[in-house]
C-alpha positions as CSV (number, residue, x, y, z in Angstrom):
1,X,23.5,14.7,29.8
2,X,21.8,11.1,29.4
3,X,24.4,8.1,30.4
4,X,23.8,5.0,28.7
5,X,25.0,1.2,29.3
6,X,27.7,-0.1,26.9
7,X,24.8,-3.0,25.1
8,X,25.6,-6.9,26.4
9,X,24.1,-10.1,25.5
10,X,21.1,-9.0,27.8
11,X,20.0,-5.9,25.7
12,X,20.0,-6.6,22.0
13,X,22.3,-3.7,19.9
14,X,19.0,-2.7,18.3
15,X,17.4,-1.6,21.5
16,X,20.3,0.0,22.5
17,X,20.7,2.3,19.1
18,X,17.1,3.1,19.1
19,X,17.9,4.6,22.7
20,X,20.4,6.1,21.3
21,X,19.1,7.8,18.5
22,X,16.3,8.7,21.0
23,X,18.7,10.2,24.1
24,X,21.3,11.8,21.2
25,X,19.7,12.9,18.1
26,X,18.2,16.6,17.7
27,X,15.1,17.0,16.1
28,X,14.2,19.1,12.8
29,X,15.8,22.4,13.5
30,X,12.8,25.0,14.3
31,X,12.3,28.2,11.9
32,X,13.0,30.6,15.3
33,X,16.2,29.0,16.1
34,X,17.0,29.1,12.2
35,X,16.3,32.8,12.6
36,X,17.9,33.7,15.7
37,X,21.3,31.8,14.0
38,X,21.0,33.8,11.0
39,X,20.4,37.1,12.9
40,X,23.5,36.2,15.0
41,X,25.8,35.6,11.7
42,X,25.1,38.7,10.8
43,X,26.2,40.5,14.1
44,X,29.7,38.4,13.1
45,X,29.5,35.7,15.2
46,X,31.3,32.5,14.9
47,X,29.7,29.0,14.6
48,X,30.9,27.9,17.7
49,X,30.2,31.0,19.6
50,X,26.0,30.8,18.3
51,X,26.1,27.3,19.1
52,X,26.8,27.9,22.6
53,X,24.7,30.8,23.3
54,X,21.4,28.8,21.7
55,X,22.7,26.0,23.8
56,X,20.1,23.6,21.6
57,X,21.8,23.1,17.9
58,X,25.9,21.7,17.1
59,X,27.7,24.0,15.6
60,X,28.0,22.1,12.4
61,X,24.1,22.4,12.1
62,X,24.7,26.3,12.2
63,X,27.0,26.2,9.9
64,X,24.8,24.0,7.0
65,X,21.9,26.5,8.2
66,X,23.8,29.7,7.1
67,X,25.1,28.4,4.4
68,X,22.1,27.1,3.1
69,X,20.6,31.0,3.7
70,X,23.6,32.1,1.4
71,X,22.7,29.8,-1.4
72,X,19.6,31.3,-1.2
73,X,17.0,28.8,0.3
74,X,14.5,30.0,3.0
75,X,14.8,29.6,6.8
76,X,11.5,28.2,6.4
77,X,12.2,25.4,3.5
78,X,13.3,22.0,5.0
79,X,16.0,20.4,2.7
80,X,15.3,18.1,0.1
81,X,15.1,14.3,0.4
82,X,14.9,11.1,-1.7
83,X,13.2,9.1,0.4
84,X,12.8,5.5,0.2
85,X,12.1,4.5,-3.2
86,X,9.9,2.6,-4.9
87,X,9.3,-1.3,-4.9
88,X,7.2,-1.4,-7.7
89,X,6.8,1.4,-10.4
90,X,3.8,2.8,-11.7
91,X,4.1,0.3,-15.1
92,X,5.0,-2.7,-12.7
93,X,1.2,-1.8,-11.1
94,X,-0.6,-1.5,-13.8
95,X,1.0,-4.8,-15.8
96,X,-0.1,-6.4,-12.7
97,X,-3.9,-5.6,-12.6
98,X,-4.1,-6.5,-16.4
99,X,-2.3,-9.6,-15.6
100,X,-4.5,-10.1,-12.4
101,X,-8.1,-9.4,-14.6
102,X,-7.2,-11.3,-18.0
103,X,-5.4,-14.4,-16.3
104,X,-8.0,-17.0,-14.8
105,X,-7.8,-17.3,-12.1
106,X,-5.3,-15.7,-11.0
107,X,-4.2,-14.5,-7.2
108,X,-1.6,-11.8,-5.7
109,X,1.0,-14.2,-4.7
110,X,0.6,-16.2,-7.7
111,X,1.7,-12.4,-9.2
112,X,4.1,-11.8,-7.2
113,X,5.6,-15.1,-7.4
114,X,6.3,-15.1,-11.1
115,X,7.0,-11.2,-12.0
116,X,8.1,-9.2,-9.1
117,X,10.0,-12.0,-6.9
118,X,11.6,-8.5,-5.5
119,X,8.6,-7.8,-3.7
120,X,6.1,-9.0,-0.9
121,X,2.6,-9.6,-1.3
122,X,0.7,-7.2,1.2
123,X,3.1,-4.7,-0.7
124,X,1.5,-6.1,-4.3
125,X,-1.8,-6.0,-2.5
126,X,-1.9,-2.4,-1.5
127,X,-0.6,-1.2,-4.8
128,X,-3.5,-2.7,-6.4
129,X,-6.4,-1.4,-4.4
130,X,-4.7,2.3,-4.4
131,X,-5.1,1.4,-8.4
132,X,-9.3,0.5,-7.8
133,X,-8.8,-2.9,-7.9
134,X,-10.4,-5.4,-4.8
135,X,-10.6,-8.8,-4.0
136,X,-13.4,-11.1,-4.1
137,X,-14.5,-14.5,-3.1
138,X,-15.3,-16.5,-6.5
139,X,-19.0,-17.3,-7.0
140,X,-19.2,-20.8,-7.0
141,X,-21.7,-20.9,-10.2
142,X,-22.0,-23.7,-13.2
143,X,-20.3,-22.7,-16.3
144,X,-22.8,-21.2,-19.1
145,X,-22.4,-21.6,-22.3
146,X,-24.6,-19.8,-24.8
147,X,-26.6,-22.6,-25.6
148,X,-27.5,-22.8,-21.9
149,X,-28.3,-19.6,-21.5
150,X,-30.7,-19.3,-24.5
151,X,-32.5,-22.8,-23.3
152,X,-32.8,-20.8,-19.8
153,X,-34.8,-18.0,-21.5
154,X,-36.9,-20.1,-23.6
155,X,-37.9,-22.0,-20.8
156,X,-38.8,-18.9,-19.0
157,X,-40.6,-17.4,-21.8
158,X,-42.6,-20.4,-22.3
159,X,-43.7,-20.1,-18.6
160,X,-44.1,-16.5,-18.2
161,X,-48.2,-16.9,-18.4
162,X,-48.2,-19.5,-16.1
163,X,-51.2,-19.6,-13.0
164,X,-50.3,-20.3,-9.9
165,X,-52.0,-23.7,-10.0
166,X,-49.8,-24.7,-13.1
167,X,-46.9,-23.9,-10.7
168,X,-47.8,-25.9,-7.6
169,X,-47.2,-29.0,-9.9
170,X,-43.5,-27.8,-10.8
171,X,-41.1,-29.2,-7.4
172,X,-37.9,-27.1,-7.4
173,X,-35.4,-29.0,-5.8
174,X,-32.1,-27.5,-4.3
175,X,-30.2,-30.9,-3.6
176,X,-28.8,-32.1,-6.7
177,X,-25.3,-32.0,-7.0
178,X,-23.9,-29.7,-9.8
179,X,-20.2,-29.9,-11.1
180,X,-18.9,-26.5,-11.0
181,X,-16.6,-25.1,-13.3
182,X,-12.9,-24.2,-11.6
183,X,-11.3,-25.2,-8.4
184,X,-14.1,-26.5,-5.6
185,X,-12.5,-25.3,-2.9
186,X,-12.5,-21.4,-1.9
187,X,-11.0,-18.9,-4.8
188,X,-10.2,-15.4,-4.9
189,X,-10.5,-12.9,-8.2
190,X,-9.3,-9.4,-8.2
191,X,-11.6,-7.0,-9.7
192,X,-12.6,-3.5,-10.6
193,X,-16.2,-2.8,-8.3
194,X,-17.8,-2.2,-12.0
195,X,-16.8,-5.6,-13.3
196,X,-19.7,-8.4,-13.0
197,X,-19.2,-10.7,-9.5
198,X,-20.1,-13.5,-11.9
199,X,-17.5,-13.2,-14.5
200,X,-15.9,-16.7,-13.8
């Protein structure tokens, strides 16, 4: 028999239920004793009396057990639970990753913030990789417009013959200060590992 302390200011209740529920509560009744209580019953023995023989079970537990046995579940079946439910459902997820890959940019907590106030945002977070999705570190690029890109390949094709003496006169210089397109500090982007990195 385990003696606890009434709880004081000293020892939070907390502590003292978890102790509790650790000194008092029985675990997940075992298939044997299941067995051995259903074997007694049918010898004709009372509740009480096969509670105090096993010496391990209450005899409400052997009570639930055999009627359980007469409703016709197995000794071996453990009894149906709910669990805890959801935060978000399945169509809360997935309205989030389309919102998260359309809107730009767009971050988890800004997400959370305006749809699913309900929620917290490592909980967001984790539904959204279990749904493929991962977070990256925005490229810090120049924005590209078509007209950019198609003077970019012209220049190159107009070069591609070039001799290495025709390049030594070309200086490449990597200290000119480009305006980027977005935020210039650091910026996250959730997308699918297939998706471009340098989709701004």
């Amino acid at each position: 028999m385990v003696t606890l302390p009434l709880p004081t200011r000293s020892q939070p209740s907390a502590t003292y239920l978890s102790t509790f529920y650790t000194a008092y509560m029985p675990p997940n009744t075992t298939s044997e004793t299941k067995a051995q209580i259903l074997i007694l019953k049918k010898f004709g023995h009372s509740d009480r009396a096969i509670a105090q023989a096993l010496g391990n079970v209450h005899y409400s537990t052997v009570n639930r057990i055999a009627r359980a046995y007469a409703n016709g579940r197995p000794t071996t079946e453990k009894a149906p639970r709910s669990g805890r439910p959801r935060i978000l459902t399945p169509k809360d997820v997935r309205f989030a990753a389309l919102a998260l890959t359309r809107s730009k940019p767009a971050t988890a907590a800004a997400i959370k913030r305006t749809f699913f106030p309900h929620s917290s945002i490592p909980t967001l977070r984790r539904y959204l990789r279990k749904l493929g999705l991962r977070s990256f570190r925005r490229r810090r690029v120049p924005l590209l417009k078509w007209k950019h890109r198609k003077a970019r390949l012209g220049w190159s094709r107009n070069r591609l013959l070039w001799t290495q003496a025709q390049w030594d006169d070309i200086v490449f210089s990597d200290e000119t200060r480009i305006e980027l397109f977005g935020p210039d500090g650091a910026n996250t982007y959730w997308r699918y590992p297939h998706q471009s990195p340098f989709d701004p």
